[in-house]
N, C-alpha and C positions, 0 to 999 in steps of 0.2 A: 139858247141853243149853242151847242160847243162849233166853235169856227176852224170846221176842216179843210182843208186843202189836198189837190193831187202834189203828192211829192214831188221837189225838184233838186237836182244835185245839189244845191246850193244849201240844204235839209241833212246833207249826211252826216256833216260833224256830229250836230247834233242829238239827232236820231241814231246814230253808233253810241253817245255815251249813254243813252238810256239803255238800250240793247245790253251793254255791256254790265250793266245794274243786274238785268234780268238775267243776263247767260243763260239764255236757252237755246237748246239744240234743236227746236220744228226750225224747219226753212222758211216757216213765216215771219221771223224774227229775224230778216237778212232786209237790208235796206235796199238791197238790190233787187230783190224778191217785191219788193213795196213798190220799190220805183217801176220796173219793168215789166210789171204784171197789171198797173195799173190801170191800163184800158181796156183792161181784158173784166175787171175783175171790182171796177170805181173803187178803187183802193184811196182812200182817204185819210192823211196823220193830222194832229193836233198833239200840240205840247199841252197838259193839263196837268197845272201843280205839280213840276218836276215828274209827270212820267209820259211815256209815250203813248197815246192813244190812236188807235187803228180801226176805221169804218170800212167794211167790205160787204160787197154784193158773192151770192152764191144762190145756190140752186133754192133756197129757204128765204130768199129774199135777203135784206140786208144784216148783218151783223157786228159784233165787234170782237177785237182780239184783247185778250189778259193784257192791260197795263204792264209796262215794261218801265221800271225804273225804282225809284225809292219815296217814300214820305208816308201821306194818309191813302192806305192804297180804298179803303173802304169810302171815304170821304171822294175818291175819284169814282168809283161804282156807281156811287149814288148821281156823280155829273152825269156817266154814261145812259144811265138809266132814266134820269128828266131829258136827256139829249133825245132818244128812240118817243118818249113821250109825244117833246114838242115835234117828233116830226110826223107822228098817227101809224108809228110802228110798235110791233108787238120790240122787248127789251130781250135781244139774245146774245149769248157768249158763243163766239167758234174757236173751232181749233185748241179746244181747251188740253193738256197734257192730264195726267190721272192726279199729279201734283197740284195744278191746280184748282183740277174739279174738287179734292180737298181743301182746298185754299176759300172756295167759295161756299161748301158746305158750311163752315169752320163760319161764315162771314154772314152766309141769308139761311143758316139751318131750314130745307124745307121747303125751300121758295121757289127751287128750279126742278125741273125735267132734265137727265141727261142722257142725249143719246150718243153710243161711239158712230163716229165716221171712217170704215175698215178703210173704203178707197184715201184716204187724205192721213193714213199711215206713213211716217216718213223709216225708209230702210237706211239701218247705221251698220256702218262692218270697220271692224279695225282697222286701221291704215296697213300696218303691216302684212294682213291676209291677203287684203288687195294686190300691196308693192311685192309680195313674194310666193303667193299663188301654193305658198304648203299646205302639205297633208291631200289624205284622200279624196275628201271630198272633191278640192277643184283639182283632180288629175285632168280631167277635161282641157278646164280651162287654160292649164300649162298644155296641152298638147293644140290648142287651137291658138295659142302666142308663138308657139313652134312651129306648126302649118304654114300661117301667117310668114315669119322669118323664110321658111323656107322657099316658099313660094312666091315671095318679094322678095330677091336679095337688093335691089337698089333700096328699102325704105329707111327712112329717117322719119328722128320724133325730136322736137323743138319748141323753143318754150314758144309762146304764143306773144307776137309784137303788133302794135297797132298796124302796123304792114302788112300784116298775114291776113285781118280781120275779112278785107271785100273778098280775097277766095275762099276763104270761110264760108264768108257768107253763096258766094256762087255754088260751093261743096251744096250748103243747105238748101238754096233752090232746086238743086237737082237732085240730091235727095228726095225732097217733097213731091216732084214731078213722079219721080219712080215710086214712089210710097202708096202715090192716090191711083195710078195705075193699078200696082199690087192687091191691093185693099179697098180699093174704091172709095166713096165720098162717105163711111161711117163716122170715120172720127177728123173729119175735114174742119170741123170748129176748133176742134183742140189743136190742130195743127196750125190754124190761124192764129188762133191765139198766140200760140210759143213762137210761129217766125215774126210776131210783132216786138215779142218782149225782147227775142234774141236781138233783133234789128235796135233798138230803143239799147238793151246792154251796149251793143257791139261800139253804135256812137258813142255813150259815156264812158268807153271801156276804161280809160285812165281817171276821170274822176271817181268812178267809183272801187276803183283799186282791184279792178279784177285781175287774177292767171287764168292761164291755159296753156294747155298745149298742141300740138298741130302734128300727124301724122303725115307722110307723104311718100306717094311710093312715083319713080321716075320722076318725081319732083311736082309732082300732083296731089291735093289733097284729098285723103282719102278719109279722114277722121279727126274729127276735132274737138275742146272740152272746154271747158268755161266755168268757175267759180270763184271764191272768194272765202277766205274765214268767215267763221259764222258765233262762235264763242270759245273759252277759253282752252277747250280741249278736242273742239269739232270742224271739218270745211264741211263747206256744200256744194257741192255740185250742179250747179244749175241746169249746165246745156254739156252735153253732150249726142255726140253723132257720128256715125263710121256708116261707111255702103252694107247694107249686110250680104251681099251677093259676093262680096269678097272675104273668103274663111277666114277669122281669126280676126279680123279691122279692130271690131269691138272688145273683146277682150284687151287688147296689144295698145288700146289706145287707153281704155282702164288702169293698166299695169305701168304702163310710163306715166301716166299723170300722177299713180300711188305714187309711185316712188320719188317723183319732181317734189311732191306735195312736202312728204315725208324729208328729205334732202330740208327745203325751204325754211318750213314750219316743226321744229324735233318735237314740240309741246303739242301738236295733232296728234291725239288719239283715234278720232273718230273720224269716216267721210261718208257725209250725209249724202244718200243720190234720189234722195227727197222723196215724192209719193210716187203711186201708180194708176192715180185717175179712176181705176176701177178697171184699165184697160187689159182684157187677160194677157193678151201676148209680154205688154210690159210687165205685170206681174207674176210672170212666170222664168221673165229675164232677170228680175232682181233675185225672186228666188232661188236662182238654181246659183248666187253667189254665197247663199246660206247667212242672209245678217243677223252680227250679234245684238242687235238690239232693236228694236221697235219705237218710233218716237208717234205713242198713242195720241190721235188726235179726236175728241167729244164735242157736240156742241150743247149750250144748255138753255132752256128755254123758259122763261118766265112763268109761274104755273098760272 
């Protein structure tokens, strides 16, 4: 039986040079993603034979994620698969990319089931469409960063310092109060969820090498964002948050993190703002940014 563990900072070296073997663009492949989501989610790594291995709980019971790194990837499959044995689980792959639901075709012709997961979709859009809001389609979206301006003239956007973090965090509790008001207790788990993993980032924010940045109007915060590079040409975006009862927050705090990001990092092409749970309103919000790419997520099940 392969000896997993819950990730701890002390794991990112590490765990980043495998990540960086695999460059891949799902946010499952962000060690901050691993680390922070971990209780939510029994997120479990093991180093095996130079790659990264990943055990996680989801609504299908347990699974595991594509090996991330380099050598006998098939020779590692075969670990993961007497691992699920010895523990009297059925042997499943998540979050698989369509690359490499080919990769395992290619490897057990035959031998799996695969299903797409549409909600665990990660949305990718150009950095630049973000940082500069052209063309028709987001006329909107510029005219609601403009509302915004106009209707805050005290606001400021700044980069995001360990200083900033506890109003941050008080931003997000009161968010969350107004949220389960609005909407009542439907997606009260998911919300649970995300203020533990934000809480769990926000403490390691410097070891694990996260930005942000912090909107604030009279000197209050009103929106704030959190991520990290995620591979050679992608960030991800993990947390993000704005009031939405004030026009334009969310857009204007989108737009300045684009361009902070872009600024920082010139070899960002892409920023990940990862899946949409299935939850409509959220995916209705990503949609109307129009992303240029889709990072397909499958899982695949032992036949």
């Amino acid at each position: 039986m392969i000896e997993f563990h819950t990730p701890l900072p002390a794991d990112k070296a590490w765990v980043d040079a495998r990540l960086a073997k695999g460059n891949y663009r799902g946010c499952e492949y962000s060690f901050t993603n691993l680390f922070a989501w971990a209780p939510a989610y029994d997120q479990q790594i093991a180093d095996v034979d130079g790659f990264l291995a990943a055990r996680v709980r989801g609504a299908l019971g347990y699974g595991y994620l594509w090996p991330a790194g380099s050598g006998d990837l098939d020779g590692v499959l075969a670990q993961l698969e007497r691992d699920a044995q010895d523990r009297g689980e059925p042997f499943r792959l998540v979050c698989l990319t369509p690359r490499q639901v080919e990769e395992l075709e290619a490897l057990r012709p035959g031998q799996f089931a695969v299903t797409a997961d549409r909600d665990g979709f990660d949305y990718l859009y150009e950095i630049d469409k973000l940082a500069d809001l052209g063309g028709r389609k987001l006329h909107s979206k510029r005219n609601h960063c403009k509302r915004f301006q106009e209707n805050n003239p005290t606001w400021t956007y700044e980069d995001m310092t360990p200083g900033a973090l506890a109003e941050c965090i008080e931003m997000d509790a009161e968010w969350d109060r107004r949220s389960r008001e609005r909407e009542g207790a439907e997606e009260a788990q998911d919300m649970t969820n995300e203020k533990k993993a934000l809480l769990l980032a926000a403490d390691h924010f410097q070891e694990l090498k996260l930005e942000g940045g912090v909107l604030r109007v009279y000197g209050e915060v009103v929106a704030f964002c959190m991520g990290d590079v995620l591979s050679s040409d992608t960030f991800d975006v993990h947390f993000e948050k704005a009031y939405g009862e004030l026009q334009g927050a969310f857009a204007m705090i989108n737009q300045c993190f684009a361009r902070r990001v872009r600024e920082k990092h010139p070899e960002i092409k892409y920023l990940n703002r990862e899946d949409d749970m299935g939850i409509e309103g959220l995916r209705r919000a990503k949609e109307s940014y129009y992303p240029d790419r889709m990072v397909e997520k499958h899982s695949a099940a032992r036949k």
